[in-house]
Backbone atoms as SQL, in Angstrom:
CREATE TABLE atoms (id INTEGER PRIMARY KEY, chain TEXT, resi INTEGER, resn TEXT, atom TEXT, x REAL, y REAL, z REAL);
INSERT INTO atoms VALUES
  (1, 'A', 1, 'UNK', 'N', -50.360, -5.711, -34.667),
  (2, 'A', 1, 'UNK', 'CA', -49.677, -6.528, -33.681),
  (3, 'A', 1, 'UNK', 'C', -50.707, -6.938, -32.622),
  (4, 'A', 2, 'UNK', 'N', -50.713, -8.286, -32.282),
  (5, 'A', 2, 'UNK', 'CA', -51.820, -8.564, -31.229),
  (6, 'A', 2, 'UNK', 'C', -51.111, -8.325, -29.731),
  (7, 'A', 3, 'UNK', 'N', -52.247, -8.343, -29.023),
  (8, 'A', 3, 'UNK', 'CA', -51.896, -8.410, -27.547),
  (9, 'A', 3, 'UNK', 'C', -50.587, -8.888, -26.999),
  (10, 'A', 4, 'UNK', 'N', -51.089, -9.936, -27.585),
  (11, 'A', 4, 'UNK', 'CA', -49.676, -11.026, -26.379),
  (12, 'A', 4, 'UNK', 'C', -48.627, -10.592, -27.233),
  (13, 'A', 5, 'UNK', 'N', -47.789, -9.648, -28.893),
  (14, 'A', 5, 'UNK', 'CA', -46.873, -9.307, -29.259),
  (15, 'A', 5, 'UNK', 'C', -46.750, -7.988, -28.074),
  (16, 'A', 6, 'UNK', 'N', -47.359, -7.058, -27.963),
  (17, 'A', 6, 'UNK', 'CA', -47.299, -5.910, -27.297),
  (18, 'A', 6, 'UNK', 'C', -46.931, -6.215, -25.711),
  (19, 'A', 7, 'UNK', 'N', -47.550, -7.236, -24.985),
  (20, 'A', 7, 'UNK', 'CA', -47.239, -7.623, -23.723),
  (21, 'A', 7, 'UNK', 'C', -45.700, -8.434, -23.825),
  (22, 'A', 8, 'UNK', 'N', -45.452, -9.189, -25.013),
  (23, 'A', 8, 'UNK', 'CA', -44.051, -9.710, -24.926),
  (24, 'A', 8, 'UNK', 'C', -43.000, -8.475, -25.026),
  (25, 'A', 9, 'UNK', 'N', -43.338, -7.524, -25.432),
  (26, 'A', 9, 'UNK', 'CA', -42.091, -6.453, -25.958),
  (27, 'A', 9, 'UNK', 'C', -42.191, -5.698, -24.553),
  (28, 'A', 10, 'UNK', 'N', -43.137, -5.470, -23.699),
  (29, 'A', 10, 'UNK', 'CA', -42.923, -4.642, -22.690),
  (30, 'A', 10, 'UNK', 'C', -42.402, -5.618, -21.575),
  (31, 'A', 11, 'UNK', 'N', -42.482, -6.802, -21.965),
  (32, 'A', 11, 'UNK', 'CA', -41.920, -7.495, -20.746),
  (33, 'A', 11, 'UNK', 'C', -40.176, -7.381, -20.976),
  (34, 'A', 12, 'UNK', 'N', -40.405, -7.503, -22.136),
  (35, 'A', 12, 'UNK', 'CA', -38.506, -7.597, -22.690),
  (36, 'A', 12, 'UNK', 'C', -38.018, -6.165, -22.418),
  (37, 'A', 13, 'UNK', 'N', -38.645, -4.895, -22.570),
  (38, 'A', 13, 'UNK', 'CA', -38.747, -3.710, -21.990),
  (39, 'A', 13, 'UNK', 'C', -38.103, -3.665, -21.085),
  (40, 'A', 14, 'UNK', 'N', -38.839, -4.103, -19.694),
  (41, 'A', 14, 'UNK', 'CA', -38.582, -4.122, -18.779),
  (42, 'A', 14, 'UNK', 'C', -37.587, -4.871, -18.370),
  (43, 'A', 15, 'UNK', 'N', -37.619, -6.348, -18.962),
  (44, 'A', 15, 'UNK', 'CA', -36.231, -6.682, -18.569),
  (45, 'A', 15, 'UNK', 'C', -35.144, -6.142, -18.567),
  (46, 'A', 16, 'UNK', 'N', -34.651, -5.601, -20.010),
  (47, 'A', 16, 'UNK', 'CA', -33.715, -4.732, -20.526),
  (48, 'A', 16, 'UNK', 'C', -33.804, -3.348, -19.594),
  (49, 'A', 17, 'UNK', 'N', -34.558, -2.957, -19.018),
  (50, 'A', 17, 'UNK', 'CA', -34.270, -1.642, -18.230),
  (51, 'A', 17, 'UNK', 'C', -33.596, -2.345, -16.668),
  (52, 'A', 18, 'UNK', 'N', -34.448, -3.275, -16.412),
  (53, 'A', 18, 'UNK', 'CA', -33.700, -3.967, -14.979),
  (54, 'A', 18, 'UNK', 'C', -31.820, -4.002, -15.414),
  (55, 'A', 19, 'UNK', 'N', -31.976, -4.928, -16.386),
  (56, 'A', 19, 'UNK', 'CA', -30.725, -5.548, -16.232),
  (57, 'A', 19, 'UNK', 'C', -29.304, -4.418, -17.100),
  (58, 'A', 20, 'UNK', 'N', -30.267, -2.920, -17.385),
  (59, 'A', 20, 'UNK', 'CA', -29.638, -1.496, -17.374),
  (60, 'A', 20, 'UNK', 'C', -29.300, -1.200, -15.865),
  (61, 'A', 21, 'UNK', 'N', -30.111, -0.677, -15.444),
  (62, 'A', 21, 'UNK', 'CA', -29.859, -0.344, -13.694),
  (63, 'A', 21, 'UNK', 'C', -29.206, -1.303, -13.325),
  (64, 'A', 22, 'UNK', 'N', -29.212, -2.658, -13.158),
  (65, 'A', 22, 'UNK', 'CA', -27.850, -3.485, -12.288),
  (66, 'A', 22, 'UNK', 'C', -26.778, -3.310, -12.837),
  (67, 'A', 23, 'UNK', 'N', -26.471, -3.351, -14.259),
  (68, 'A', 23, 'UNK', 'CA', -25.147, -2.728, -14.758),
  (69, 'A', 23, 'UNK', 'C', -24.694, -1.647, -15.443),
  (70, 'A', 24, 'UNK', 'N', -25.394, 0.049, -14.842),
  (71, 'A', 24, 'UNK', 'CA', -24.881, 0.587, -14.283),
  (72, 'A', 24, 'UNK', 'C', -24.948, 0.547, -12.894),
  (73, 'A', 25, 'UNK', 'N', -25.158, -0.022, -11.766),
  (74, 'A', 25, 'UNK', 'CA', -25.106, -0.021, -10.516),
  (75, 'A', 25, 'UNK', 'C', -24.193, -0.633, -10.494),
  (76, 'A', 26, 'UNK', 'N', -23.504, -1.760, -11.340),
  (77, 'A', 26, 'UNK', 'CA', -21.883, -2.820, -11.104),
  (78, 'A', 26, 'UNK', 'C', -21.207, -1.752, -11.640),
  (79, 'A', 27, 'UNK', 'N', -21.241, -0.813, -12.707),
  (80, 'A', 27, 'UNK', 'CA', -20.461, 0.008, -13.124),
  (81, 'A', 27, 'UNK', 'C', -19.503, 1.121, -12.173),
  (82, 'A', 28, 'UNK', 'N', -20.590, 1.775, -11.252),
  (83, 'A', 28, 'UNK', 'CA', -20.511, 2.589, -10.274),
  (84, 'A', 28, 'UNK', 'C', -19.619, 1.934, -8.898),
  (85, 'A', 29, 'UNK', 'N', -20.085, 0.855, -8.667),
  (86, 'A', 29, 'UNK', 'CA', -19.287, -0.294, -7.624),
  (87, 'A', 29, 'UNK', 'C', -17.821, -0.652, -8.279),
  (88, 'A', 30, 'UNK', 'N', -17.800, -0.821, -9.558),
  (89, 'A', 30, 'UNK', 'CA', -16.356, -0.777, -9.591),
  (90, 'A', 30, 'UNK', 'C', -15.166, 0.725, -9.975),
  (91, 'A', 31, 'UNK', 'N', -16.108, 1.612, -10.280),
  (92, 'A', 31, 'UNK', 'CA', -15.021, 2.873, -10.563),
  (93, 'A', 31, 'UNK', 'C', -14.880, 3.186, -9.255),
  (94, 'A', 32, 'UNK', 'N', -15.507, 2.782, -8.284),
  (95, 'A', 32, 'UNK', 'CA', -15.075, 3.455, -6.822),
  (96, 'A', 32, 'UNK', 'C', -14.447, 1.979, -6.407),
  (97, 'A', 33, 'UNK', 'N', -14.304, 0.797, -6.315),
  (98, 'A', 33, 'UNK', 'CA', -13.341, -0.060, -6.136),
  (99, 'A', 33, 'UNK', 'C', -12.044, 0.359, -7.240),
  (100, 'A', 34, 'UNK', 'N', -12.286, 0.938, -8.444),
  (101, 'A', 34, 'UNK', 'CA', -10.813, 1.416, -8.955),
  (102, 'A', 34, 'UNK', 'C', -10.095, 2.778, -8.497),
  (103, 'A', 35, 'UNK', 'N', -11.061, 3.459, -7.829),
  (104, 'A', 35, 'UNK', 'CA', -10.388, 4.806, -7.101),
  (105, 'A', 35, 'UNK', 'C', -10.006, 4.682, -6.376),
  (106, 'A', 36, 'UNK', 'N', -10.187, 3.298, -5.016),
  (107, 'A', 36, 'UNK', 'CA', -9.967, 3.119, -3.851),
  (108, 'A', 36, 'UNK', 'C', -8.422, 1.839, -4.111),
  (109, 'A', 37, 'UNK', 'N', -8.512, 1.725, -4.703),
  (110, 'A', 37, 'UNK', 'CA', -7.525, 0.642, -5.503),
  (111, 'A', 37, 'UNK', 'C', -6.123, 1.791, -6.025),
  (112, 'A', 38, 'UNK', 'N', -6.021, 2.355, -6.506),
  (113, 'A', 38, 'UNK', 'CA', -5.332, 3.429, -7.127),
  (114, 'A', 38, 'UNK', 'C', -5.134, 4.102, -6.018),
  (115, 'A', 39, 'UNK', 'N', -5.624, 4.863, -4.861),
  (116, 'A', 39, 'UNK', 'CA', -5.300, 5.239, -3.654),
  (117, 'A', 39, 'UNK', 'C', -4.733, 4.464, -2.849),
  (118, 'A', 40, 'UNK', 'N', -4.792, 3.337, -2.771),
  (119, 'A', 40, 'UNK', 'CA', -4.028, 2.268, -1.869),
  (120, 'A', 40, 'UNK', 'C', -2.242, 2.158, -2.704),
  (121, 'A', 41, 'UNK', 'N', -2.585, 2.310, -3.992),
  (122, 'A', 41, 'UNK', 'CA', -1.350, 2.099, -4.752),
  (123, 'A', 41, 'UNK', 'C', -0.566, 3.177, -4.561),
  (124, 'A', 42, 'UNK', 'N', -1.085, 4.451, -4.806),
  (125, 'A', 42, 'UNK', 'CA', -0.543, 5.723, -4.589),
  (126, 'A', 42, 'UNK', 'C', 0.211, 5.601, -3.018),
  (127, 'A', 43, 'UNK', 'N', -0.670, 5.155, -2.106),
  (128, 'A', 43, 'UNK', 'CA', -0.321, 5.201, -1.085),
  (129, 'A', 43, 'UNK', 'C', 1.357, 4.330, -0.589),
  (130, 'A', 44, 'UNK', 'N', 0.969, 3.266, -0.894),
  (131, 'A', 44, 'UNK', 'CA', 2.021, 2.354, -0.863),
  (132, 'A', 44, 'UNK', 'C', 3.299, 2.705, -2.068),
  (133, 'A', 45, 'UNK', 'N', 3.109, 3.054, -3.121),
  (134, 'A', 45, 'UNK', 'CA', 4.227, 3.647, -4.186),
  (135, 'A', 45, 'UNK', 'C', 4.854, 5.121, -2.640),
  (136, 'A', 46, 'UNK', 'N', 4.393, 6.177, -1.895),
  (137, 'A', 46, 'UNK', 'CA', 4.559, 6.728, -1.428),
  (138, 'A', 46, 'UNK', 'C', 5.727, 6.199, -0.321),
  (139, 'A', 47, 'UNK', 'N', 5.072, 5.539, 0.230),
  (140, 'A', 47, 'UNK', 'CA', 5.636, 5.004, 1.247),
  (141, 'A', 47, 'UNK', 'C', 7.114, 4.126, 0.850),
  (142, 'A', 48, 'UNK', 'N', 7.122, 3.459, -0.426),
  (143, 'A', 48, 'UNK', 'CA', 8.135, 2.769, -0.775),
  (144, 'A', 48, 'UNK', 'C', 9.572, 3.995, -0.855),
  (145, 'A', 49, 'UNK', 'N', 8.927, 5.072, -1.573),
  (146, 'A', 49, 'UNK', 'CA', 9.871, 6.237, -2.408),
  (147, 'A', 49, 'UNK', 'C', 10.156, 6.931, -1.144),
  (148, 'A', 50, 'UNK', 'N', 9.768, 6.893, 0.363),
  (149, 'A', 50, 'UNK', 'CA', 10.530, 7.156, 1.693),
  (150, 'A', 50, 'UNK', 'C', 11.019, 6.555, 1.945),
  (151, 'A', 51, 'UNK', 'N', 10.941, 5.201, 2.159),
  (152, 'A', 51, 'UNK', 'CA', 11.854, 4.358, 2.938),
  (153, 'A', 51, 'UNK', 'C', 12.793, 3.672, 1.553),
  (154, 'A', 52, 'UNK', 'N', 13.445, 4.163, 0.588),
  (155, 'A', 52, 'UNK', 'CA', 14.154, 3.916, -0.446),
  (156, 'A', 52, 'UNK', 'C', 15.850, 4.373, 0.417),
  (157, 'A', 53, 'UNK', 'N', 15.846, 5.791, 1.139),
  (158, 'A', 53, 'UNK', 'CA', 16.503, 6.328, 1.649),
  (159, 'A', 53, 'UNK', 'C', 17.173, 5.644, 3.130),
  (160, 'A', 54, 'UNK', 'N', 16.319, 4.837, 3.760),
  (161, 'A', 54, 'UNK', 'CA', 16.989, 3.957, 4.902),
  (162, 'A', 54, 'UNK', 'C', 18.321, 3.174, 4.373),
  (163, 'A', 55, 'UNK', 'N', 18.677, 2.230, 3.468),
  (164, 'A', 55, 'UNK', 'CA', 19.635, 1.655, 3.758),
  (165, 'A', 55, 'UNK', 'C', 21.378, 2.874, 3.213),
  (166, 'A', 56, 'UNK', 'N', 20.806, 3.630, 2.589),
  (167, 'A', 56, 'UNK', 'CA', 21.838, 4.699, 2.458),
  (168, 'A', 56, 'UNK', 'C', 22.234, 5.252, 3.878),
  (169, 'A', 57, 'UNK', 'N', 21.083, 5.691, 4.474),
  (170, 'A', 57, 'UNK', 'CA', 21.389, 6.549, 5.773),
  (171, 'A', 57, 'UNK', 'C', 21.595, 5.303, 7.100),
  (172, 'A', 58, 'UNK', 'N', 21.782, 3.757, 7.211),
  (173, 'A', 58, 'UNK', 'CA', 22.112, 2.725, 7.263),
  (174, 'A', 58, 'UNK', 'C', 23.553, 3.156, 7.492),
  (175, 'A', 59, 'UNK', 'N', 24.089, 2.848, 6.302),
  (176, 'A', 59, 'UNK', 'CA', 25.391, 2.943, 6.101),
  (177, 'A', 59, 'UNK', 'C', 26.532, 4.256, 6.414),
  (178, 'A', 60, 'UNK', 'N', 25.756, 5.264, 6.344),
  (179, 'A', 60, 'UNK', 'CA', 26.221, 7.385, 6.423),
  (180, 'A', 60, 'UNK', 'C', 25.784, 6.565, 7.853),
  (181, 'A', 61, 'UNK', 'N', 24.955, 6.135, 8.868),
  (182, 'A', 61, 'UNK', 'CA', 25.482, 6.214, 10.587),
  (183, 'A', 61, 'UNK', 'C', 26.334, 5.259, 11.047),
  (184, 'A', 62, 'UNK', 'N', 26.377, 4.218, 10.346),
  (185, 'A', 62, 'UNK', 'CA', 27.594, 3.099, 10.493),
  (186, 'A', 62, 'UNK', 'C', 28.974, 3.733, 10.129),
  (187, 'A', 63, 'UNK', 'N', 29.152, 4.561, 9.407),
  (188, 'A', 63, 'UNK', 'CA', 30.382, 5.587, 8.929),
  (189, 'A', 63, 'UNK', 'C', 30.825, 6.249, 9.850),
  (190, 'A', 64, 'UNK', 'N', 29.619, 6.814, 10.289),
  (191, 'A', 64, 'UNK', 'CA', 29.664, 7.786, 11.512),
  (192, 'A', 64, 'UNK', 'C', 30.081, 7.379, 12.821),
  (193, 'A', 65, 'UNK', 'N', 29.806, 6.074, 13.090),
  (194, 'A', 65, 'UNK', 'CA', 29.733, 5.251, 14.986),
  (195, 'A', 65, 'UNK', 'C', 31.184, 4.730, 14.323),
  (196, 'A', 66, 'UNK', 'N', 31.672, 4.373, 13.397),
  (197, 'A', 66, 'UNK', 'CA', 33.113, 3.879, 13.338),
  (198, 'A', 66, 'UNK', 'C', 34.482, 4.691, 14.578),
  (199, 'A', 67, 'UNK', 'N', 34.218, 5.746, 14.350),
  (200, 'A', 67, 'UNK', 'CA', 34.797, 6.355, 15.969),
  (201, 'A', 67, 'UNK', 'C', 35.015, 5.987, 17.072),
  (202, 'A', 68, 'UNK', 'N', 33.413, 6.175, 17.356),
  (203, 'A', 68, 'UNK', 'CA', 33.044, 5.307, 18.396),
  (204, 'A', 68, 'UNK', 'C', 33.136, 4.083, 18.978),
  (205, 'A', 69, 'UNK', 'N', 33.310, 3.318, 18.166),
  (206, 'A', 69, 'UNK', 'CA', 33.549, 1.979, 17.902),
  (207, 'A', 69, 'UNK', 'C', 34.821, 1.859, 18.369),
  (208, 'A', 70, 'UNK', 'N', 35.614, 2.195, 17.486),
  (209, 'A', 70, 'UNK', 'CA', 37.240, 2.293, 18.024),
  (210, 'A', 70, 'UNK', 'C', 37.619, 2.703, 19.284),
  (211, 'A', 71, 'UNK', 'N', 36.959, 3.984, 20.103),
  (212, 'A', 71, 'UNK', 'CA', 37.041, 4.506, 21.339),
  (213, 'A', 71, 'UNK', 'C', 36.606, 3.353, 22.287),
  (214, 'A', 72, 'UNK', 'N', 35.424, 2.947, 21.918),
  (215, 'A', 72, 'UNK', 'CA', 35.051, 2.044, 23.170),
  (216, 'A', 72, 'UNK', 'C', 36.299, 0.778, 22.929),
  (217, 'A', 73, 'UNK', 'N', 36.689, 0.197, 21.429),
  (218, 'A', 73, 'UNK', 'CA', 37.439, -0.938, 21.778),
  (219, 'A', 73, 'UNK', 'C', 38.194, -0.482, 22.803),
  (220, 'A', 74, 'UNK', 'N', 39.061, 0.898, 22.575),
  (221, 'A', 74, 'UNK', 'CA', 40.368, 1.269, 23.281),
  (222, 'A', 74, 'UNK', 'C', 40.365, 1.160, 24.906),
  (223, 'A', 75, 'UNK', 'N', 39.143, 1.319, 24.843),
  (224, 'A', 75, 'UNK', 'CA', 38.138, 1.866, 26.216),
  (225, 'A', 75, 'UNK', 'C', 38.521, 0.236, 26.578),
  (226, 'A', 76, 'UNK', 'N', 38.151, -0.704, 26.743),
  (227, 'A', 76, 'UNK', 'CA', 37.621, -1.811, 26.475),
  (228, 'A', 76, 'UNK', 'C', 39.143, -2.719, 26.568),
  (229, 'A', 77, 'UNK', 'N', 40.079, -2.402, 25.348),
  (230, 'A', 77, 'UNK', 'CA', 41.555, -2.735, 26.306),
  (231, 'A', 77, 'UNK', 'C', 42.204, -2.344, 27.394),
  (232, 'A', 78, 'UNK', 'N', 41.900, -1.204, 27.700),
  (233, 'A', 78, 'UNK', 'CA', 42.645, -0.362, 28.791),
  (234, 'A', 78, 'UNK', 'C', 41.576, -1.381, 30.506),
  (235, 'A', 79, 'UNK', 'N', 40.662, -1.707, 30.114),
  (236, 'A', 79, 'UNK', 'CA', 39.999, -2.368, 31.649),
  (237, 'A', 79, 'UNK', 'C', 40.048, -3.715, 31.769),
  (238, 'A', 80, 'UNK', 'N', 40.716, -4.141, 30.397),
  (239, 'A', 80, 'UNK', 'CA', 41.031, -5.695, 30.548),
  (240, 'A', 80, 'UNK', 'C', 39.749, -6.412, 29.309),
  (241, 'A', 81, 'UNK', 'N', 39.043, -5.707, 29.128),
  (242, 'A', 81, 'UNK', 'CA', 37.705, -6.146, 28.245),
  (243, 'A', 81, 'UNK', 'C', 37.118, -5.926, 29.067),
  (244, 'A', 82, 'UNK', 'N', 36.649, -6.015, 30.358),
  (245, 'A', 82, 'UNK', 'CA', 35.537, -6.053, 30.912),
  (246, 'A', 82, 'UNK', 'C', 34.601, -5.052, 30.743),
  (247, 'A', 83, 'UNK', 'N', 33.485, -5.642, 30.919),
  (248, 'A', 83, 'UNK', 'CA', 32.016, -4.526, 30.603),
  (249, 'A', 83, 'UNK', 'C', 31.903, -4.000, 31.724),
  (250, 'A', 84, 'UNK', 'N', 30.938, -2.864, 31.838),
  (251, 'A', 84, 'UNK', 'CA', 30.684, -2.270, 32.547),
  (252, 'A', 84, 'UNK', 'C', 28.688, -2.978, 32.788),
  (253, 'A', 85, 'UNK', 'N', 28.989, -2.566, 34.202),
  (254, 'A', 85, 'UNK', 'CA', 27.525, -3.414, 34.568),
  (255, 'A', 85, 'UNK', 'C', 25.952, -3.068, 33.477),
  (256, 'A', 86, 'UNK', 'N', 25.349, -3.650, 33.385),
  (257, 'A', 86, 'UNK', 'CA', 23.860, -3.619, 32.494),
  (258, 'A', 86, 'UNK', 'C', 24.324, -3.530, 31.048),
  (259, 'A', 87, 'UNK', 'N', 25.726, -3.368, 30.962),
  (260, 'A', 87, 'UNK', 'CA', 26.048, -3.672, 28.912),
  (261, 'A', 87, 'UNK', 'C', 26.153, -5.282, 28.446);
């Protein structure tokens, strides 16, 4: 093999090792953009599976002020309707 075969193969060498190291270096940049991705999801799936429970407990304190509700109407006929000052 002459010279310039031996100098072409180490150049291709080298290319092929560069363009190894940049993709594993893109490799590494994206399993930690997919860990950080998957933690944001986790995060937000979390947060959804708490606040699933608001419009139930919504409705169980609207159940609850129904009482109340009625007391103040009663409240509320007995003075003519009128409010009481800052309501």
């Amino acid at each position: 093999m002459s010279l310039a075969g031996i100098i072409a193969l180490l150049l291709i060498l080298v290319f092929v090792g560069i363009l190894i190291m940049y993709l594993l270096r893109v490799i590494t940049i994206l399993v930690h953009v997919s860990f950080t991705l998957g933690t944001i999801i986790a995060g937000v799936r979390a947060i959804a599976s708490q606040i699933e429970t608001v419009p139930e407990t919504v409705a169980s304190v609207n159940n609850d002020l129904v009482p109340v509700q009625n007391a103040t109407d009663q409240l509320s006929s007995r003075t003519g309707g009128r409010r009481a000052i800052g309501s």
